[in-house]
MIBADO-70300 format. One record per residue (C-alpha): residue number from 0; residue in three letters; z, x, y. Coordinates in steps of 0.2 Angstrom, whole numbers. Each point is the difference from the previous one (the first is absolute). Layout:
<romars>
(NUM ala (Z X Y))
...
</romars>
This chain:
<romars>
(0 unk (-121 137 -37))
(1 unk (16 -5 3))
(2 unk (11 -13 -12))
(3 unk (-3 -14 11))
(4 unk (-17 2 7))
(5 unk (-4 3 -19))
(6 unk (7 -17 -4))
(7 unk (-10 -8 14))
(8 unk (-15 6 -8))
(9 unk (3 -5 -17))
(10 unk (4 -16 7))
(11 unk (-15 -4 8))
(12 unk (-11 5 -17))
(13 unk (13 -11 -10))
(14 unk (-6 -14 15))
(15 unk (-18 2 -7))
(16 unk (4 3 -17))
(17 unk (11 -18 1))
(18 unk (-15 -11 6))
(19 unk (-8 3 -19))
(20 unk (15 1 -9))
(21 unk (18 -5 9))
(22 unk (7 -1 -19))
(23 unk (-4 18 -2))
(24 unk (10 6 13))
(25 unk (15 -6 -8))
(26 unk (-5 6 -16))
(27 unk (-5 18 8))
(28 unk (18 0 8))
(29 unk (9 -3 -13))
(30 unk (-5 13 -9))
(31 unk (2 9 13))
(32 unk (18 -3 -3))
(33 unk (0 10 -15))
(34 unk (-1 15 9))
(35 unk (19 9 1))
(36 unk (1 -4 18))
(37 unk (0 -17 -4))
(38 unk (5 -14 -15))
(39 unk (-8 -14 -4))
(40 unk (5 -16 12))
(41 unk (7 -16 -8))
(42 unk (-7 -15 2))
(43 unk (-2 -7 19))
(44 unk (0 -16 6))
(45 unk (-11 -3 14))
(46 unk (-7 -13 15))
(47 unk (-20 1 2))
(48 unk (-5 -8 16))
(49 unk (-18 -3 9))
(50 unk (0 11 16))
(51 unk (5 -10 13))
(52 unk (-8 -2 19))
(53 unk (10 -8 14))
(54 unk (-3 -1 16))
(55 unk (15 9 6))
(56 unk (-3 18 -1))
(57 unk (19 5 -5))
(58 unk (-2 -11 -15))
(59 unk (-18 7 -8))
(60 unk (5 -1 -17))
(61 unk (13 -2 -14))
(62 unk (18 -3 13))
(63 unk (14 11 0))
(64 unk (11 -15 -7))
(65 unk (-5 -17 -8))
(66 unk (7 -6 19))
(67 unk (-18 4 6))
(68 unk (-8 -15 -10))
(69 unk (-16 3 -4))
(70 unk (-6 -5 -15))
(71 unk (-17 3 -9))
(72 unk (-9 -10 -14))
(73 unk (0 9 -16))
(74 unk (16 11 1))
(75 unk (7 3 -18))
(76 unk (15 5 -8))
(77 unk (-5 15 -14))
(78 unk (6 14 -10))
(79 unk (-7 17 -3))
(80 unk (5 8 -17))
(81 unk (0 17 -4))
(82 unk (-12 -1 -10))
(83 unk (-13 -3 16))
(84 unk (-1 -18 -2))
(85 unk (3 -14 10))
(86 unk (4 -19 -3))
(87 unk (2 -13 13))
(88 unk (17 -10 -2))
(89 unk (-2 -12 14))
(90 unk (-15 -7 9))
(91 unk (-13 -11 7))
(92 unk (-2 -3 -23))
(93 unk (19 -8 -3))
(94 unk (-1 -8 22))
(95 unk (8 13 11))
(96 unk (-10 3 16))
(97 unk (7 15 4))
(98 unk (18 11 -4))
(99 unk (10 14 7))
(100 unk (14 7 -3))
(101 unk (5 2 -18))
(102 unk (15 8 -9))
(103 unk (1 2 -19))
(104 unk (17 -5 -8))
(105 unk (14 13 -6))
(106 unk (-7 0 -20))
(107 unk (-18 1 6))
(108 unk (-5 -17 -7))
(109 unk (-3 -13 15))
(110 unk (-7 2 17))
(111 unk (6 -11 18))
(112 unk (-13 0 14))
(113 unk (-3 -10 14))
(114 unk (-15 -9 -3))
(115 unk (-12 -17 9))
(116 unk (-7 -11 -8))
(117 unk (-16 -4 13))
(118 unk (-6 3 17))
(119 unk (12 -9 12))
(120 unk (14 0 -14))
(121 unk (18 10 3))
(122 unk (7 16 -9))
(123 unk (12 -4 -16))
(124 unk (8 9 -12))
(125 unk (-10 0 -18))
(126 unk (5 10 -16))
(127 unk (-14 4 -13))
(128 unk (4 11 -17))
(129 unk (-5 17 0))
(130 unk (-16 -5 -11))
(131 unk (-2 -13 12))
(132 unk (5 -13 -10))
(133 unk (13 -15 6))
(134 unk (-5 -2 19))
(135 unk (13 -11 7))
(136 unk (5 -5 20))
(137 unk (21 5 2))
(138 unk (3 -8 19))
(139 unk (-3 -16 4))
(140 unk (-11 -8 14))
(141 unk (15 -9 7))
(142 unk (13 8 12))
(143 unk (19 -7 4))
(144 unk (-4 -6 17))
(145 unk (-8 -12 9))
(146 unk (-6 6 16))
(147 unk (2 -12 16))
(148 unk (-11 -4 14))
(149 unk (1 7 17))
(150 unk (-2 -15 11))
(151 unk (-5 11 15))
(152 unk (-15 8 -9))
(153 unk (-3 -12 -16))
(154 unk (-7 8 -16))
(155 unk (4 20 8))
(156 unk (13 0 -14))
(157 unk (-10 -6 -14))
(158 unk (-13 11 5))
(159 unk (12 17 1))
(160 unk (13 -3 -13))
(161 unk (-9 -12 -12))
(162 unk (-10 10 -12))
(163 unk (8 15 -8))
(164 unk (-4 16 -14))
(165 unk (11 9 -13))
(166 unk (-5 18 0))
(167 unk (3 16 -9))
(168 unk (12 -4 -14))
(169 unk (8 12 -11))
(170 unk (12 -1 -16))
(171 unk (18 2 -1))
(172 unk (7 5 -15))
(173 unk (10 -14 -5))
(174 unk (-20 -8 0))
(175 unk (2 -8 16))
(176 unk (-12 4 14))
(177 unk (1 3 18))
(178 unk (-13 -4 12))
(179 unk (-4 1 18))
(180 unk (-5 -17 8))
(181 unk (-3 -10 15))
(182 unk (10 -15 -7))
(183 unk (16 1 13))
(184 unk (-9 -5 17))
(185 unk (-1 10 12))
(186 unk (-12 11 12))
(187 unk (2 18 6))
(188 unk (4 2 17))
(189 unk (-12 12 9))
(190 unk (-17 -6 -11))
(191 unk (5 -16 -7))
(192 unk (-3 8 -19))
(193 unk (10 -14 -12))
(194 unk (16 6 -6))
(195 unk (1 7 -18))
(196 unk (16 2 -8))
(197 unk (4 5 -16))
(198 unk (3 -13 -15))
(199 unk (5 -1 -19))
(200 unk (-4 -11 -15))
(201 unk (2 -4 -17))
(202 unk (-16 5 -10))
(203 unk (-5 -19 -5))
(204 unk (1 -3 18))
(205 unk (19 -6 1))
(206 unk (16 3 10))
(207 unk (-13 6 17))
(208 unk (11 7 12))
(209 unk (1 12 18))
(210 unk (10 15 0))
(211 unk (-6 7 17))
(212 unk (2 -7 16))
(213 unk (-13 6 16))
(214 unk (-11 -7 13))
(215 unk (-10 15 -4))
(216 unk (-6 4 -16))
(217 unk (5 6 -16))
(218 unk (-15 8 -10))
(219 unk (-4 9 -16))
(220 unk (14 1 -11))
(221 unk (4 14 -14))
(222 unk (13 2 -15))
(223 unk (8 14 3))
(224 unk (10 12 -15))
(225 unk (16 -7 6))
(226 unk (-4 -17 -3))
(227 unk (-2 -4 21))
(228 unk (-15 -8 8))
(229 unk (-9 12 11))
(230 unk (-10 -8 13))
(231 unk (-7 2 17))
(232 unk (8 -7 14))
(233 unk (-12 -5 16))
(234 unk (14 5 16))
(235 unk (-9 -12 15))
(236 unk (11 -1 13))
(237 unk (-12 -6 14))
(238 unk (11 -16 5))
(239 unk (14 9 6))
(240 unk (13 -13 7))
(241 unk (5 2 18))
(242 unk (17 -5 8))
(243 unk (-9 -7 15))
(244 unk (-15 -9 4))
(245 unk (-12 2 15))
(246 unk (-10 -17 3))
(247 unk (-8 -6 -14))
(248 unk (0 18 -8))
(249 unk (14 10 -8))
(250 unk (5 16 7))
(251 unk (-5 16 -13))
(252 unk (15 10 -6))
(253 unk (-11 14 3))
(254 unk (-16 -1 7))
(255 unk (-13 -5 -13))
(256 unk (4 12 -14))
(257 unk (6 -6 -18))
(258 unk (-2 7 -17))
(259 unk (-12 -6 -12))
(260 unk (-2 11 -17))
(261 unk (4 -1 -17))
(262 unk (15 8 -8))
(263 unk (5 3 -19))
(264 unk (14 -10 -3))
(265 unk (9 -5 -17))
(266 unk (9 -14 -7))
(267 unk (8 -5 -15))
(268 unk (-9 -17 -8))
(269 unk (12 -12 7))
(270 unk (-3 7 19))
(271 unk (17 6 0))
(272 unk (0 20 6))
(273 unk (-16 -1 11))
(274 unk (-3 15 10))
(275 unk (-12 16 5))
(276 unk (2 12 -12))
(277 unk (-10 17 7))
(278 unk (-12 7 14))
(279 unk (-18 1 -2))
(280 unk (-12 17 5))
(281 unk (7 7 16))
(282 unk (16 -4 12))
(283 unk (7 -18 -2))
(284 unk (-8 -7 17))
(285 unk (-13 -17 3))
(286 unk (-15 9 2))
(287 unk (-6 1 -18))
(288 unk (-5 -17 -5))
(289 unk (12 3 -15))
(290 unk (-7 -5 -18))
(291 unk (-4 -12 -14))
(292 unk (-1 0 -18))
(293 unk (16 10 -2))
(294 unk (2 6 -22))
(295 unk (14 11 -7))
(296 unk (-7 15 -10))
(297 unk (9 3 -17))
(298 unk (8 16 11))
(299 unk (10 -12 14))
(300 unk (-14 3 13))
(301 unk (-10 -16 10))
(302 unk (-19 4 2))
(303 unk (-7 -13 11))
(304 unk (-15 -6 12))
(305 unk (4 7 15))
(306 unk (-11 -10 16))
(307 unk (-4 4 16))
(308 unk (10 -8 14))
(309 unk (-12 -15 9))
(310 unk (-9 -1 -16))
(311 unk (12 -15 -3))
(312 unk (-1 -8 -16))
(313 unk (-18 -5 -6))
(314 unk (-8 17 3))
(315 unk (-8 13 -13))
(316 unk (-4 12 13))
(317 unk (12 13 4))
(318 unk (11 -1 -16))
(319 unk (7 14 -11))
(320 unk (11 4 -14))
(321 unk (17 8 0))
(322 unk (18 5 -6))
(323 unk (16 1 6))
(324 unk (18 1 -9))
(325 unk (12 -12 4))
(326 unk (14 5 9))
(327 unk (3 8 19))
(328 unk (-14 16 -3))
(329 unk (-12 -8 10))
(330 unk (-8 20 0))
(331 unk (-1 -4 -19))
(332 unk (-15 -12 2))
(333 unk (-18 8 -7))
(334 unk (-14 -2 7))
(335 unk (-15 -7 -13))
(336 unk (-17 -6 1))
(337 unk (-10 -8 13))
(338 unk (5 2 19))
(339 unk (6 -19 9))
(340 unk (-4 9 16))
(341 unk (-17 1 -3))
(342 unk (-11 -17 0))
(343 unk (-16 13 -9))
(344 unk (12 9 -14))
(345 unk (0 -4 -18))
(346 unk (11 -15 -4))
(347 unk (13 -1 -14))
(348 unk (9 -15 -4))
(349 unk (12 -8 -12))
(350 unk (8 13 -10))
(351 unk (10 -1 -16))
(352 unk (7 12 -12))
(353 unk (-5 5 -17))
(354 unk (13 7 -15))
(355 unk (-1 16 4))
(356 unk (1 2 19))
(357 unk (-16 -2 6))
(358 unk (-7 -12 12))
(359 unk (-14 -14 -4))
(360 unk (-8 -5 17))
(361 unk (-12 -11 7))
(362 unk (-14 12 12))
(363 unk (-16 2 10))
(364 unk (-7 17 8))
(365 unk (-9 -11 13))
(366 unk (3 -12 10))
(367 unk (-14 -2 14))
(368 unk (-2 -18 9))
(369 unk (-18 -9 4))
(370 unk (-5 -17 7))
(371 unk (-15 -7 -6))
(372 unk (-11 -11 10))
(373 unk (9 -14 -3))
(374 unk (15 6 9))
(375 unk (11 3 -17))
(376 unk (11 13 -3))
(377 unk (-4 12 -15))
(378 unk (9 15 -6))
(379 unk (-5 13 -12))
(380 unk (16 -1 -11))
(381 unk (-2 4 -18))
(382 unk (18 0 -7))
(383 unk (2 7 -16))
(384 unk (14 4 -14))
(385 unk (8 19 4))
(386 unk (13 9 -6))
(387 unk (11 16 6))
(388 unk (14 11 -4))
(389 unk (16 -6 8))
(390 unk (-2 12 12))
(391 unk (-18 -7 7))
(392 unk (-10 15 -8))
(393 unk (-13 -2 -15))
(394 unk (-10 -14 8))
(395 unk (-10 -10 -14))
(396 unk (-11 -15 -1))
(397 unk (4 -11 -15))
(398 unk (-11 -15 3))
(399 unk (-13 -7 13))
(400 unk (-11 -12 0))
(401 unk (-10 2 16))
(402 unk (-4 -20 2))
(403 unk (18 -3 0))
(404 unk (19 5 9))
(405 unk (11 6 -16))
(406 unk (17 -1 8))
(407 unk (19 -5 -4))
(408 unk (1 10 -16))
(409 unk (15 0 -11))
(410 unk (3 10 -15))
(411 unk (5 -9 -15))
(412 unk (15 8 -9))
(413 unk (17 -4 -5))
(414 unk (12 3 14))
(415 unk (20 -2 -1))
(416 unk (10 -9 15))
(417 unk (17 -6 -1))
(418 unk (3 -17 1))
(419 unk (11 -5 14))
(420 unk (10 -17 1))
(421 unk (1 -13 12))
(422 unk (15 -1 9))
(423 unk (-7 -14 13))
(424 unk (-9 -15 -8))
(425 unk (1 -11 17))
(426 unk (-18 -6 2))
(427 unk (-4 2 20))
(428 unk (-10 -13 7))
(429 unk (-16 -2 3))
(430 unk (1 -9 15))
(431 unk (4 15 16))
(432 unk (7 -15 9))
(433 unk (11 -6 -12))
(434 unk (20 3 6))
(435 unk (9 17 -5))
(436 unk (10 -3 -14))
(437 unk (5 18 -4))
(438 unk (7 17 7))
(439 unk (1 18 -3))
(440 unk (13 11 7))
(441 unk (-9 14 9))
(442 unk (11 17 6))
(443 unk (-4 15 10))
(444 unk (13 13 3))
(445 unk (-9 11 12))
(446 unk (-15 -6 9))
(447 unk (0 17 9))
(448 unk (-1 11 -14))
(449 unk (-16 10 -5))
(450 unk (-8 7 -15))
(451 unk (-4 16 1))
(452 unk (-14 4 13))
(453 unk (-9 10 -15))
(454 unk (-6 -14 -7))
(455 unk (-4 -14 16))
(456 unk (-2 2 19))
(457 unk (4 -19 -1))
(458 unk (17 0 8))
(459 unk (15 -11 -1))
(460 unk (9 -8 17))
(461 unk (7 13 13))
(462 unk (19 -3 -3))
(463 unk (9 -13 12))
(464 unk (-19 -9 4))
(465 unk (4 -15 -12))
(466 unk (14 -14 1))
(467 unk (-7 -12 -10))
(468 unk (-13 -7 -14))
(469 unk (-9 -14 3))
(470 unk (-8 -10 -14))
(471 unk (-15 -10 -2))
(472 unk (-9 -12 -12))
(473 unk (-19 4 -1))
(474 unk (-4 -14 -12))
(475 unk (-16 -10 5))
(476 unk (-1 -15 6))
(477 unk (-13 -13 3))
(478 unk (1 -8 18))
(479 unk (-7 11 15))
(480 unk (7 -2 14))
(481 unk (-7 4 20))
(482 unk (5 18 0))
(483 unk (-6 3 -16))
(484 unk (-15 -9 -3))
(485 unk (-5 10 -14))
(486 unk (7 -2 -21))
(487 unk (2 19 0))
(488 unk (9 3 17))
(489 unk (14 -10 -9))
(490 unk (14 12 9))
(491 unk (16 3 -12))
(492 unk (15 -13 5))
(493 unk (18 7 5))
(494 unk (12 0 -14))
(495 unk (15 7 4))
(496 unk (9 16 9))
(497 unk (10 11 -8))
(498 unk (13 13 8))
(499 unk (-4 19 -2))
(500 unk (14 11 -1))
(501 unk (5 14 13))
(502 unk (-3 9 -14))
(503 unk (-17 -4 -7))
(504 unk (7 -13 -11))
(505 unk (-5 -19 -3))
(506 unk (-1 -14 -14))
(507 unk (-11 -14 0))
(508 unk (0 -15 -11))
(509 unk (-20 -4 2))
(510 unk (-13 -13 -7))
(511 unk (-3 5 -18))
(512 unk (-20 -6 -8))
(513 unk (-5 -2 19))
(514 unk (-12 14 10))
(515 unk (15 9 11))
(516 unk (-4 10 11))
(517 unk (15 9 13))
(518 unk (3 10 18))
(519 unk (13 12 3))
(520 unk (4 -6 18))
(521 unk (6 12 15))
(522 unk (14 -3 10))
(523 unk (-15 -5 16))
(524 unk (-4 -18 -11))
(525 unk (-16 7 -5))
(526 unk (-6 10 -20))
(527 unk (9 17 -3))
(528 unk (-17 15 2))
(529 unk (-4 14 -8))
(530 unk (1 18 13))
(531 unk (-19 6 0))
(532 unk (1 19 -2))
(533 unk (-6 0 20))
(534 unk (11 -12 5))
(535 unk (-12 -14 -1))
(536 unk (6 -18 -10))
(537 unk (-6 -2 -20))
(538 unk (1 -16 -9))
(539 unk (15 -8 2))
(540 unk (11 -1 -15))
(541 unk (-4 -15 -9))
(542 unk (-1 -1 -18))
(543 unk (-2 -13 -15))
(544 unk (11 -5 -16))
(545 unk (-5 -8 -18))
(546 unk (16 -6 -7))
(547 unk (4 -13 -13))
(548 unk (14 -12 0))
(549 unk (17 9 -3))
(550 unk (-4 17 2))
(551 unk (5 15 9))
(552 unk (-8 13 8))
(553 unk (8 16 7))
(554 unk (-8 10 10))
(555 unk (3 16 12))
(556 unk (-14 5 13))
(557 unk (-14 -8 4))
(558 unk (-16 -3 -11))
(559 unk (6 -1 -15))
(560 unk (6 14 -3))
(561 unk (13 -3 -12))
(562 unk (-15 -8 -10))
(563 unk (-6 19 0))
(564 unk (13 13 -1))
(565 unk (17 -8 -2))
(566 unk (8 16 -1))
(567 unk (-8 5 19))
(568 unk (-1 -17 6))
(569 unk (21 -5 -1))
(570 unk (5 16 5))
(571 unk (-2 -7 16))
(572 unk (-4 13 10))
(573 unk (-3 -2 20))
(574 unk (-13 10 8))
(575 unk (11 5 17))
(576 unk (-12 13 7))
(577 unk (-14 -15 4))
(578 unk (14 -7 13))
(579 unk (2 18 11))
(580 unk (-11 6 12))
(581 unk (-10 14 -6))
(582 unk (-6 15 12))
(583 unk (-8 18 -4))
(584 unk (-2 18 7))
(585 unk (-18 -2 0))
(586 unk (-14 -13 -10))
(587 unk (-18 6 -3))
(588 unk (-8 -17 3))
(589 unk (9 -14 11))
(590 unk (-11 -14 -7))
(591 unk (7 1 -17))
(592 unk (9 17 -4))
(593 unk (14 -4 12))
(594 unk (17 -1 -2))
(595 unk (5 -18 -5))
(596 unk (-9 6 -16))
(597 unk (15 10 -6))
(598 unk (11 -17 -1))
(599 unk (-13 -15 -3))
(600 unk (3 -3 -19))
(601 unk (-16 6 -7))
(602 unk (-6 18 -10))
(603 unk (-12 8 9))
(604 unk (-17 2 -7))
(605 unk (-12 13 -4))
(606 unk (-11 -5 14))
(607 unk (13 3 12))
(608 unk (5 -19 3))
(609 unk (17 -4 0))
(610 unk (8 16 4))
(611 unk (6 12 15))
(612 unk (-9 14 0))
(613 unk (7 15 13))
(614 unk (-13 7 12))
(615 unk (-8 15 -1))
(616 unk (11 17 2))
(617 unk (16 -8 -1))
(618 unk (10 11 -8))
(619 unk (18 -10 -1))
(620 unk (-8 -16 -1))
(621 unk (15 -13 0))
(622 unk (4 -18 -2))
(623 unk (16 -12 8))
(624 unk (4 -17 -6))
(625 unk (12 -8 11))
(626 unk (10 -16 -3))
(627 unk (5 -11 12))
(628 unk (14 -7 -10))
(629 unk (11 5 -13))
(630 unk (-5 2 -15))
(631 unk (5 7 -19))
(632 unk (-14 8 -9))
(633 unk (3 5 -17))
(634 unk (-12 11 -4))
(635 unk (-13 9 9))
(636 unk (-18 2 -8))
(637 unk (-14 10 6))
(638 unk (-16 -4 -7))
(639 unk (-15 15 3))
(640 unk (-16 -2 4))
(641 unk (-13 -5 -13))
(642 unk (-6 14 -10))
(643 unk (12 12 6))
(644 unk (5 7 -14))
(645 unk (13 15 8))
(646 unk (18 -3 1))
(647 unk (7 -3 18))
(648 unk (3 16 11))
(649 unk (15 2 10))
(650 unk (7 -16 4))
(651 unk (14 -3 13))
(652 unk (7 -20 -1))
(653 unk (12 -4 16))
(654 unk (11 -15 -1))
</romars>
């Protein structure tokens, strides 16, 4: 029997073993740790939750992110020793409702959750000792902004904007703590999800205050070694702003299409140094869905919750967990456990990491969906407490009680992090309509230059397509009007447009503490697109800042990847084989081996996707790349097929 259909069988006695006794399992376990395979776990901090049924399929139990909103009588805050046993330290006994999302303090002494008080009430951030003593509420029910009255359509504001929920704080190590929230009004623009950015606050509740600015959302914050935030970052781009109007509708920039996934992005406490950080599993591209719950391991590496794309945020199903360094080496990303491309494969959630380099996980093997005769949605979820090697092998159960969902573990151990000062202590304001009262200076010195096609087939500009960068200001506001009836079809209002350089080149002074978003505009009046390998139109290129007041970004390329690999990223180097016309001696498949693959930007793949391929019996298989104006090329880099591993052959380069 193999490791893993061994496990799955242990697993399903351990299920029938845990309906007598779910405190043995952890006792059992942890012996089991004894073992020289294995050392004995520290105490973990963990949320216990009723299952949950809904009547939306995607969101059959515990959600991928606190955004989901469920919320079940009798969820508790506890902690499982290593000795096996198991206190509660918050709960329906000392008036919480129901929590998730805990993070123990760096000294192992206090935890932080999101927690409710009753049915109908709203998340906020609670600290309880790690004995469960001193339960206390740190924000506030009251919020800096009073939100007006549409006169058009009375009470639609109150209704959207007025309620709001603090969610999965963490601690920095000066003893404030950070916090996702939906505080900053604001809806998403493709579902209408409430904005939730990122805030910080004193410990007794004082000195509350924004550091990230986004229409979007800002979710699940983590203190990394170096003393930055870590954070996921919701990309939704669906209101792309259009130059024109038709009617009563606005004109797409192209067609339909606009990103919406979640990227890791870091930031220093006081907002200042926001950016992406890495890829996640696979090429750099939209289809992935992206991630959540992104955690440093003590080695530098980010494990995280990888979802499916259209699972969107309140699903279980479909979810996995991963790791990626950060950094360009999208081909450095590890696959884990579970499968988001599969609504019927095991589950994993959550992960954090232990001391010693493992992985503590939330997990199911099963994940089937009924409806009962009453038309509700049941699922046969069973999450438990898992751990792993860093590398995803050695899969044990540590805890699982089969009536509830063990999930959002946290180890609790003394962890270091520097301590990073602020350097901007302007307060934003609450209200998206107040006036812009600050700026940031925001440079690029070559739009046109790409990384280095190893590590994205997301491309950069073809040179000459872009004279100018047009700015917007995606705040929110709170009057509709006739062409956009609804709150979240809010479009992004014209800023500014600044001048780009023959050369690549612009600078920008821009909104800082406001939702930016910016086109590259071609010379034709209309956004600058991406070449498709076949010729056909990409996304244009759009993108979106976070900048405080005062500061400067520098950046070269496109996507941010100076925030990646400076030292790849400002060399600045201009892909001039995408402008030539590509031809062959021969091509084995004219659907998608042809020759325009030689030049289009992007690695082949092992599938054959991507590349040129000769025919059959062509012994002196060529290839011409002809310019049809002057340029000056460098250097000239050929890149071979995927698991070629043989030098090049004869190889003749006219010029």
């Amino acid at each position: 029997m193999s490791e893993k259909a061994d496990h799955f069988a242990n697993r399903r006695r351990l299920q029938i073993a845990a309906s007598l006794a779910p405190a043995l399992i952890a006792l059992l376990a942890l012996a089991q740790a004894n073992s020289p395979s294995a050392e004995l776990l520290p105490s973990i901090v963990f949320v216990s939750r009723n299952h949950i049924q809904t009547l939306n399929n995607y969101e059959v139990g515990p959600p991928v992110d606190i955004l989901g909103r469920e919320m079940t009588v009798g969820g508790a805050l506890r902690l499982l020793r290593p000795d096996g046993t198991v206190i509660t330290l918050a709960g329906s006994h000392n008036g919480i409702y129901d929590v998730q999302r805990p993070m123990v303090n760096f000294d192992g002494t206090r935890v932080v959750f999101s927690g409710v008080r009753a049915r109908n009430g709203m998340w906020r951030i609670f600290e309880v000792g790690i004995d469960g003593s001193g339960l206390r509420q740190i924000t506030p029910e009251t919020r800096g902004v009073t939100i007006p009255d549409d006169p058009k359509r009375p009470r639609q504001n109150e209704a959207t904007f007025g309620r709001f929920s603090d969610f999965a704080p963490a601690y920095l190590p000066d003893g404030r703590i950070v916090f996702a929230s939906s505080r900053y009004p604001g809806v998403s623009g493709s579902c209408g999800h409430r904005t939730v950015t990122l805030y910080v606050i004193n410990p007794d509740g004082s000195d509350l205050r924004r550091i990230i600015s986004t229409r979007s959302g800002a979710l699940n914050p983590w203190v990394m070694q170096d003393g930055r935030i870590l954070f996921a970052m919701w990309v939704d781009n669906m209101n792309i702003p259009s130059l024109y109007t038709e009617g009563l509708q606005p004109l797409e920039s192209d067609s339909n299409f606009g990103p919406s996934f979640f990227e890791p992005w870091a930031t220093y406490p006081d907002g200042t140094h926001a950016g992406r950080i890495g890829f996640m599993a696979g090429k750099l591209d939209h289809g992935s869905g992206g991630g959540m719950h992104f955690r440093e391991m003590p080695n530098g590496e980010i494990v995280y919750t990888r979802r499916a794309t259209g699972s969107f945020l309140g699903s279980t199903l479909a979810c996995a967990i991963a790791k990626f360094r950060p950094g360009d080496g999208a081909g450095n990303s590890i696959e884990g456990i579970g499968d988001p491309r599969n609504l019927e494969a095991p589950h994993a959630l959550t992960p954090t990491p232990l001391p010693d380099g493992r992985i503590l996980f939330s997990y199911t093997p099963e994940s089937k969906v009924w409806t009962d005769e009453r038309n509700r949605m049941f699922a046969s979820f069973d999450f438990g407490l898992y751990v792993c090697d860093g590398d995803f092998q050695h899969l044990r159960l540590i805890y699982n009680d089969p009536a509830t969902d063990e999930l959002d573990p946290v180890a609790v151990w003394r962890r270091n992090s520097r301590v990073l000062p602020d350097t901007v202590r302007t307060v934003p304001p609450e209200d998206p309509t107040a006036p812009i009262t600050g700026f940031a200076v925001f440079e690029n010195s070559n739009v046109y230059a790409d990384m280095d096609p190893r590590f994205t087939n997301i491309l950069s500009p073809l040179p000459g397509s872009v004279v100018a960068l047009d700015v917007y200001d995606d705040s929110q506001t709170f009057t509709t009007a006739p062409e956009f009836p609804l709150i979240r079809k809010q479009m992004p209002r014209f800023f500014k447009s600044f001048p780009v350089n023959p050369d690549g080149s612009f600078r920008a002074e821009i909104p800082a503490d406001r939702p930016v978003v910016f086109f590259l505009r071609s010379p034709t009046g209309v956004a600058a697109r991406y070449p498709g390998s076949l010729g056909e139109i990409r996304t244009p290129a759009f993108g979106h800042e976070q900048l405080r007041p005062g500061e400067l970004l520098r950046c070269t390329g496109c996507h941010r990847g100076h925030m990646i690999r400076p030292d790849l990223a400002f060399q600045a180097k201009t892909n001039l084989a995408r402008l030539a016309y590509a031809a062959a001696s021969s091509t084995r498949n004219a659907s998608y081996m042809q020759a325009t693959r030689i030049n289009d930007g992007n690695i082949g793949q092992d599938n054959g996707y991507y590349q040129w391929i000769p025919a059959a019996g062509d012994l002196w298989p060529w290839v011409r790349l002809i310019w049809e104006q002057r340029v000056v090329a460098r250097e000239i880099v050929i890149y071979p097929r995927p698991g070629v591993r043989q030098a090049l052959g004869a190889l003749d380069i006219y010029l």
